[in-house]
Each structure stands twice: as C-alpha cells, then as structure tokens.
C-alpha positions as CSV (number, residue, x, y, z in Angstrom):
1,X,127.6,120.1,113.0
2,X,131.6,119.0,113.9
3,X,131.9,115.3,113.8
4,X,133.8,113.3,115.7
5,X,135.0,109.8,114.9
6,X,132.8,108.7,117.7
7,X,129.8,110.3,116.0
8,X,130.8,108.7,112.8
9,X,130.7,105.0,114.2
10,X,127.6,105.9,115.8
11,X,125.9,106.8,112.4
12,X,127.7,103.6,111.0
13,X,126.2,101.3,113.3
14,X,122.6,102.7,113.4
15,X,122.5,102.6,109.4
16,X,124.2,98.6,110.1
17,X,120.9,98.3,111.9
18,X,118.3,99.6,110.2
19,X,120.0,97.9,107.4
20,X,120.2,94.3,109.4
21,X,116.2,95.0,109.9
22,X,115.5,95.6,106.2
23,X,114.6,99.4,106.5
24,X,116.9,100.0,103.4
25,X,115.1,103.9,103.2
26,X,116.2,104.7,107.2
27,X,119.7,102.5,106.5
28,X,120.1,105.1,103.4
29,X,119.3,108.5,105.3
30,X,121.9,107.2,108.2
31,X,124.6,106.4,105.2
32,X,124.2,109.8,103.6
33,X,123.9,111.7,107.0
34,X,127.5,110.2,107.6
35,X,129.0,110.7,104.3
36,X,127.7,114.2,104.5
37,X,129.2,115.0,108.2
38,X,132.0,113.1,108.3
39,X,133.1,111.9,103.9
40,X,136.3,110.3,105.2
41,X,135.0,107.7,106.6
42,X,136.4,104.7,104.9
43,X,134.3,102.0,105.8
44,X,130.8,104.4,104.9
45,X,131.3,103.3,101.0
46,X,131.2,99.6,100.9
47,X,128.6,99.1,102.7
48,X,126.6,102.2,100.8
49,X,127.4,100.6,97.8
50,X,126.2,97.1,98.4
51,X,122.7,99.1,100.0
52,X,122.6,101.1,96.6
53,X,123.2,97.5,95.1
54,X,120.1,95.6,96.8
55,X,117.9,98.7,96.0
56,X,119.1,98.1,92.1
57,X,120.2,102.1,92.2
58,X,123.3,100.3,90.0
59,X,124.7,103.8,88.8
60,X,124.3,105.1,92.7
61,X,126.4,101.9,94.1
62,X,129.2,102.4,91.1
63,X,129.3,106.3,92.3
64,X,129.8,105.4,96.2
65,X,132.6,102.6,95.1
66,X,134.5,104.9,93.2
67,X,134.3,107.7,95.9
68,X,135.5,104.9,98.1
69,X,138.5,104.0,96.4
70,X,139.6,107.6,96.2
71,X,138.7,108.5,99.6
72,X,140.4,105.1,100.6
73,X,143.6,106.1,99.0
74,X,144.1,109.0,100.5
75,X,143.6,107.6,104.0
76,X,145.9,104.7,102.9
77,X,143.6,101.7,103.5
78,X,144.6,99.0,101.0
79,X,142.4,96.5,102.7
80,X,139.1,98.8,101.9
81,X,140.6,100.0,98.6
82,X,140.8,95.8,97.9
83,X,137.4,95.8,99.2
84,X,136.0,98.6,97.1
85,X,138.0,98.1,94.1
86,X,136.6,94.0,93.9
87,X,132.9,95.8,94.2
88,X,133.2,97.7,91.6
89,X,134.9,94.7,89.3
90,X,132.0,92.4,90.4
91,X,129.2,95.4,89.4
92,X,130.4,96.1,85.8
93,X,131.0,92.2,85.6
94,X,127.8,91.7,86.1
C-alpha cells in the first residue's frame, strides 16, 4: 500500500481519537499501521510514545522516542526533535 501524506494524517487523527476515547489498543493498531506505511512521519513518535507511556510499555515508549529523534533529524524538525528529546529526558528521569 503507497501512502500519501494525506493517508498519513488520516491514520494520525483516527489513532488521536481512539486515543481521546480511551481505546489505547485501537489508538496503538492506528499508530503502528502509520509508522509501518508511512515511518517518516514526524509527529507519529511523540504521541506513540506518551501511548506506550500510559500503557506502562516504558521500554516501548523509550524505543519510539529515540526513533523519533532520528527520524526527526533527518527531516530537520527541531521543534519535534525538542519535543522528543524532553520525552525521553523526562522517562529516564523518572
């Protein structure tokens, strides 16, 4: 399956949802289904991260931050690379 960026903010925003509803399992197939069609999408690892978080998977969250900050780095998104990099401070601080 090709993805376009319309696809990928599709996928976003139904995971957002099912996330907002509390259907953290439906939230987490809609997060991976993006990452797996369309892995550049920079604002997909934040927000996977703080779902892995809430579901106490602490490994899983510290894997999709530091994916984030790569994939953020290439794309040259310092904002999200801020984003991700605080994240991953605040989860080993913890």
């Amino acid at each position: 399956m090709e993805s376009s960026p319309k696809d990928a903010f599709v996928l976003f925003a139904i995971a957002k949802e099912y996330e907002n509803t509390g259907d953290e399992a439906q939230a987490l197939a809609y997060y991976l289904r993006l990452k797996e069609t369309e892995e550049g999408y920079v604002g997909l690892y934040y927000h996977l991260g703080k779902l892995y978080e809430r579901c106490s998977e602490v490994e899983n969250a510290r894997n999709a931050y530091q994916q984030g900050i790569e994939i953020s780095k290439k794309a040259g998104d310092r904002h999200a690379l801020s984003e991700l990099q605080a994240a991953l401070l605040n989860l080993d601080y913890d």
